[in-house]
C-alpha positions in Angstrom: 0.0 0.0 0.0 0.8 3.4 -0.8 3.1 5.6 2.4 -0.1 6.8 4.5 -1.3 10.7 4.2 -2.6 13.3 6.6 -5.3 15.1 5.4 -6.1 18.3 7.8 -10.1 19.7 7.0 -12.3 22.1 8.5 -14.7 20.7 11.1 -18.4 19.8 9.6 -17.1 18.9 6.1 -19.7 15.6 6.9 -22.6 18.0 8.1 -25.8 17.5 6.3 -27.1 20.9 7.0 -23.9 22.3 5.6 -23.3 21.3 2.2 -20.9 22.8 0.2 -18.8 21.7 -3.0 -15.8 22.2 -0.9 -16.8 19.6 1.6 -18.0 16.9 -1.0 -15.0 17.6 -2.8 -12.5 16.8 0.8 -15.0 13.5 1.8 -15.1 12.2 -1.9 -11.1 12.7 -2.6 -10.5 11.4 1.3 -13.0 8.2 0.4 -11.0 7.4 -2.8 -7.5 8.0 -1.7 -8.0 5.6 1.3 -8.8 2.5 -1.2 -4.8 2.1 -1.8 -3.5 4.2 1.0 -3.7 5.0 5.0 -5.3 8.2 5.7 -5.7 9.8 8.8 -7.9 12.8 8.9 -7.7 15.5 11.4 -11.0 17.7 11.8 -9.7 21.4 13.0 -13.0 23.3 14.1 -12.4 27.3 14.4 -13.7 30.9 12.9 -11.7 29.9 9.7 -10.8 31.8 7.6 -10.7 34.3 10.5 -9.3 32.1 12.8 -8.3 33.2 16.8 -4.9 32.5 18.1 -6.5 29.3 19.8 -7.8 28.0 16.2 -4.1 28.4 15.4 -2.8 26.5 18.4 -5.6 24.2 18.0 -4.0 23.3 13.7 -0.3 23.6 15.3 -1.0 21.4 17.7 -2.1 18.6 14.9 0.8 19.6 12.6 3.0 18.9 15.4 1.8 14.9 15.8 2.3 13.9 12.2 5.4 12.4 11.8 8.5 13.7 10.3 8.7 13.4 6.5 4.6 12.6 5.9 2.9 14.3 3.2 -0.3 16.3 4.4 -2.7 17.5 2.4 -4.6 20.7 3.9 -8.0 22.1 3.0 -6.9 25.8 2.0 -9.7 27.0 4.2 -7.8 26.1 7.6 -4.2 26.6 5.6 -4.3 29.5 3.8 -5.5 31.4 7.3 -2.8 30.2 9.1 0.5 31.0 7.1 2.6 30.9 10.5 1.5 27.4 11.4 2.5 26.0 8.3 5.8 27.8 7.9 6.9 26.1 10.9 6.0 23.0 9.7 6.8 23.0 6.3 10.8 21.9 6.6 9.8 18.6 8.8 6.4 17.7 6.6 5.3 17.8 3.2 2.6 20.0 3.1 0.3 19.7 -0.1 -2.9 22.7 0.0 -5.9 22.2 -1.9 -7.4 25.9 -2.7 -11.3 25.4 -3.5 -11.4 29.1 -3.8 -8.8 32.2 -2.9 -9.6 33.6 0.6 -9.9 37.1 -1.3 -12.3 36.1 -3.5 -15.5 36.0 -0.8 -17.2 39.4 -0.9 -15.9 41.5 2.5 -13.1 39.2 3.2 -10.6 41.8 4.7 -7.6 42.3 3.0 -5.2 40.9 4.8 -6.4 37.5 3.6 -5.0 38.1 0.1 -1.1 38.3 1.4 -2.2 35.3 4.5 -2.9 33.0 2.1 0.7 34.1 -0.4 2.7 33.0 2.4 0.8 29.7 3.0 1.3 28.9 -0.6 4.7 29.7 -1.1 5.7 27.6 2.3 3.4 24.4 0.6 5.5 21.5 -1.5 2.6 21.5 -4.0 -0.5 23.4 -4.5 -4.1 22.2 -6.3 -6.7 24.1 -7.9 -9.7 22.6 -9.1 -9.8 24.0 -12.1 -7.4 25.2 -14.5 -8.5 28.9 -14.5 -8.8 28.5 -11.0 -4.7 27.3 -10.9 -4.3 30.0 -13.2 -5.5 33.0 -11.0 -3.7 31.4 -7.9 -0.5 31.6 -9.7 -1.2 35.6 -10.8 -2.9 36.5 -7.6 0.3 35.3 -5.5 3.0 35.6 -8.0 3.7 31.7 -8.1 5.5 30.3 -11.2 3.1 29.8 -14.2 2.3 26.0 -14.0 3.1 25.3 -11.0 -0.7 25.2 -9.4 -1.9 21.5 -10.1 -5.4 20.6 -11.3 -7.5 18.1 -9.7 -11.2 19.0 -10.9 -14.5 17.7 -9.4 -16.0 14.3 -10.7 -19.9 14.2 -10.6 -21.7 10.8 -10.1 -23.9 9.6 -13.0 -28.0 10.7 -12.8 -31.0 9.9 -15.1 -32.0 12.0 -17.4 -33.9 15.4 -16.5 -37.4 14.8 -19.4 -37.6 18.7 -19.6 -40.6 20.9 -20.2 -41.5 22.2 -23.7 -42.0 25.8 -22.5 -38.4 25.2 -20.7 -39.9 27.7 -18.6 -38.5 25.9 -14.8 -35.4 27.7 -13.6 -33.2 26.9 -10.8 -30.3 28.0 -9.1 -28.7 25.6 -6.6 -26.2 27.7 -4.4 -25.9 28.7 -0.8 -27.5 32.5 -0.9 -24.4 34.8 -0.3 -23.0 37.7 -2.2 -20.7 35.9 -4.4 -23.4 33.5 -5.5 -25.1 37.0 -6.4 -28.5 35.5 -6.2 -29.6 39.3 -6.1 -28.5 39.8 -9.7 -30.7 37.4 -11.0 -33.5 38.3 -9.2 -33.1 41.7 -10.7 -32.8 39.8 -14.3 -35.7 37.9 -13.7 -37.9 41.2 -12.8 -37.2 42.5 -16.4 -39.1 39.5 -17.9 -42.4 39.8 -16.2 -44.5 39.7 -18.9 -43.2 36.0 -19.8 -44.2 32.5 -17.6 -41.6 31.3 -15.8 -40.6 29.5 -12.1 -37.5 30.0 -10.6 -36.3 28.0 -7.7 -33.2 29.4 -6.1 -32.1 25.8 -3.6 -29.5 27.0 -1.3 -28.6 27.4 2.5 -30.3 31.1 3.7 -27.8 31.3 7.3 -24.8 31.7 5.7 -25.1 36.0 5.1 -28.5 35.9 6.7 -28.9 40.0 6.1 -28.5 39.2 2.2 -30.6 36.3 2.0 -33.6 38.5 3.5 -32.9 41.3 1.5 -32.5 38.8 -1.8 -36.1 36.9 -0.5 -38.0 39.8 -0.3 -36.9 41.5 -3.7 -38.5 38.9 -6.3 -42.1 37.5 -5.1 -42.1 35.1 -8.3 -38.3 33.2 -7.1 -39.1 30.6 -4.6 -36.3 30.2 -1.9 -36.4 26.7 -0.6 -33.3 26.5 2.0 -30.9 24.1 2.0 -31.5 20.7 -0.6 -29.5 17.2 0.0 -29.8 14.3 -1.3 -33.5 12.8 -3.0 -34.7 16.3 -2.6 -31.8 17.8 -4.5 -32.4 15.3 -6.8 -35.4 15.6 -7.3 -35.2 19.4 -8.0 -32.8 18.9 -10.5 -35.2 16.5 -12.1 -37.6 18.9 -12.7 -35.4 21.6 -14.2 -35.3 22.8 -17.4 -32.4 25.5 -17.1 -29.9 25.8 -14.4 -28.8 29.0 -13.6 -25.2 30.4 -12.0 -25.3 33.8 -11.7 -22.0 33.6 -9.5 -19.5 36.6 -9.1 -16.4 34.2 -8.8 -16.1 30.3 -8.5 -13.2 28.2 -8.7 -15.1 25.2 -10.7 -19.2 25.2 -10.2 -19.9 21.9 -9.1 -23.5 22.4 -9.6 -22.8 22.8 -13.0 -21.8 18.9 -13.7 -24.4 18.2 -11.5 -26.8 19.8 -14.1 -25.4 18.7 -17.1 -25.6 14.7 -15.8 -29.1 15.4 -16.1 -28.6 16.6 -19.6 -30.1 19.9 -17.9 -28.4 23.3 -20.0 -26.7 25.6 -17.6 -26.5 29.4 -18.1 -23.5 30.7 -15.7 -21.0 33.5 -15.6 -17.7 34.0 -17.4 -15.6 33.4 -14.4 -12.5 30.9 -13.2 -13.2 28.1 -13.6 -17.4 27.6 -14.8 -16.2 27.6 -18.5 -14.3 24.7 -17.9 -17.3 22.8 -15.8 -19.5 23.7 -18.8 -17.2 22.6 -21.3 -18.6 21.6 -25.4 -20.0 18.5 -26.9 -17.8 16.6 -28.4 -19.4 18.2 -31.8 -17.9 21.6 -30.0 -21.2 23.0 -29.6 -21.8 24.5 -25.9 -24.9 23.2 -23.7 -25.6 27.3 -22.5 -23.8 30.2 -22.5 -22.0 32.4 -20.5 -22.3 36.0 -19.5 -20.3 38.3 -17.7 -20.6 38.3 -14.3 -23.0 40.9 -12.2 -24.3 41.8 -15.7 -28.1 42.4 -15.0 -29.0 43.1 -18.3 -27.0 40.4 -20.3 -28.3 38.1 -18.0 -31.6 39.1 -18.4 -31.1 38.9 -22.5 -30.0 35.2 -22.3 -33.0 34.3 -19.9 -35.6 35.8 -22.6 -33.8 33.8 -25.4 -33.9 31.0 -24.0 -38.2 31.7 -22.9 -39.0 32.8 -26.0 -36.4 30.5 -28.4 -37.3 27.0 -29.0 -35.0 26.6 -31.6 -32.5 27.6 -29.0 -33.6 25.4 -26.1 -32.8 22.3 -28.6 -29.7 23.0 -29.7 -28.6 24.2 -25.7 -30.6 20.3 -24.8 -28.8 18.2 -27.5 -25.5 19.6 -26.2 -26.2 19.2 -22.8 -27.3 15.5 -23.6 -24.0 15.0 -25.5 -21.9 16.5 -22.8 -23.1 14.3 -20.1 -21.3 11.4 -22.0 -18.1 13.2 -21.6 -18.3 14.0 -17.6 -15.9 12.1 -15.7 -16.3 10.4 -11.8 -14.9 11.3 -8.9 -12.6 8.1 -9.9 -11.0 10.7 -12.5 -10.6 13.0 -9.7 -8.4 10.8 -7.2 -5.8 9.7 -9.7 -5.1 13.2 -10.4 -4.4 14.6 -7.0 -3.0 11.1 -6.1 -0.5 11.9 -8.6 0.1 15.3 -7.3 0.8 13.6 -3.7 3.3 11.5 -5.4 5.4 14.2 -6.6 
């Protein structure tokens, strides 16, 4: 068997209540790593990424009882906070961070963040993105050496077949309701196409930025806000979509997005990091959506009414998205890569 790993993660990664694509990304990694090698995970709980000096002491302290020489492979959420704690470590372990998304990146992260997370990065043995624009942008943001950010993206399990509705007139948009999900901007996109028939379900957690998520409920009385979705439920929603939507400011991969297009479901998202590369092309290079830029209210709005109001349209974005699902790849796919990356 492979030498064993550490893995150090955020507490709750296995929290029901608290899904995120960061946490299925750790527990479905973690899962396939430990079929040909010893892992040993240590849950650090704290304010991260804000963490206080005893959330440092608490990581240090689990740092300190690996042994000399192991590789450990750190969720950036605890890592990048902590830049101290891993520079003293990083001489006597191998420390490997995964980045599911800059610390800078989260609207009203303070500053400071930004040059926390450079020092973390620049003390780590390897680094891994999920995506390559993601790597990309991790390697420009911290002035790392082009290339040197490995890529490890998301699998997504296999899922029937969403039928679809003729009027394709059933949105959803499956994020937890914060800022950088900028749920607001499509609310504001949907309210310019009142005078067409549509549902919108926005399936996300609401106690993440509670203020926002009030404000964002009461702005649109035709989007549905259904809380958090795991599981059959989620499944069910998705099964029952026509169109998902990803209105998101930044976003490292979109995990949702997979998750749509297994379904064969067309996904309309934002120009940003790493959703191009989630959406990707049939193999005929058509694309199963589009892409607009992001916090762009009225572009948004203009794909939205094309795709109401253009049959024609919603074939060509459902024959793609049926032709892409044949190309997604398991989390399988996912586990050799960063295995690989823990072999270097």
């Amino acid at each position: 068997m492979t030498a064993a790993l550490w893995a150090v993660l955020p507490g709750g990664i296995d929290d029901p209540a608290a899904p995120s694509g960061g946490n299925t990304y750790d527990r479905r990694v973690l899962t396939g790593l430990a079929a040909t090698r010893e892992v040993h995970e240590r849950a650090v709980t704290g304010a991260w990424p804000q963490p206080s000096a005893t959330d440092r002491a608490r990581l240090g302290a689990e740092l300190a009882a690996v042994p000399d020489g192991a590789t450990v492979l750190l969720d950036g959420l605890v890592a990048c906070a902590a830049p101290e704690v891993i520079e003293a470590h990083a001489a006597r372990l191998r420390p490997v961070v995964l980045v599911h998304l800059p610390l800078g990146d989260e609207p009203g992260a303070p500053a400071e963040l930004t040059a926390r997370e450079g020092r973390t990065l620049r003390a780590a043995a390897r680094v891994v993105a999920t995506s390559a624009g993601a790597a990309r942008r991790v390697e420009n943001l911290h002035d790392l050496a082009p290339g040197s950010v490995h890529v490890a993206p998301p699998g997504v399990d296999p899922a029937p077949e969403a039928p679809g509705s003729e009027a394709g007139n059933r949105l959803l948009c499956v994020a937890a309701v914060t800022p950088r999900k900028a749920q607001d901007v499509l609310v504001d996109a949907l309210r310019t196409l009142n005078d067409l028939d549509w549902d919108c379900v926005c399936a996300g957690a609401l106690d993440r930025d509670p203020g926002y998520a009030d404000r964002v409920r009461h702005a649109g009385d035709r989007v549905r806000f259904v809380g958090t979705r795991t599981g059959a439920a989620l499944a069910g929603t998705y099964a029952t979509a026509d169109l998902l939507v990803l209105p998101s400011l930044a976003e490292t991969y979109g995990m949702v997005v997979t998750e749509a297009l297994a379904r064969a479901v067309p996904v309309l998202g934002t120009r940003v990091e790493g959703v191009p590369e989630a959406l990707g092309a049939a193999p005929d290079g058509t694309v199963p959506g589009a892409l607009v830029p992001p916090g762009d209210v009225p572009a948004l709005a203009g794909a939205l009414r094309r795709w109401l109001t253009d049959p024609g349209l919603r074939r060509r974005w459902r024959a793609a998205a049926r032709d892409r699902r044949a190309t997604l790849r398991g989390w399988d796919e996912t586990t050799r890569r960063l295995s690989e990356v823990l072999h270097v």
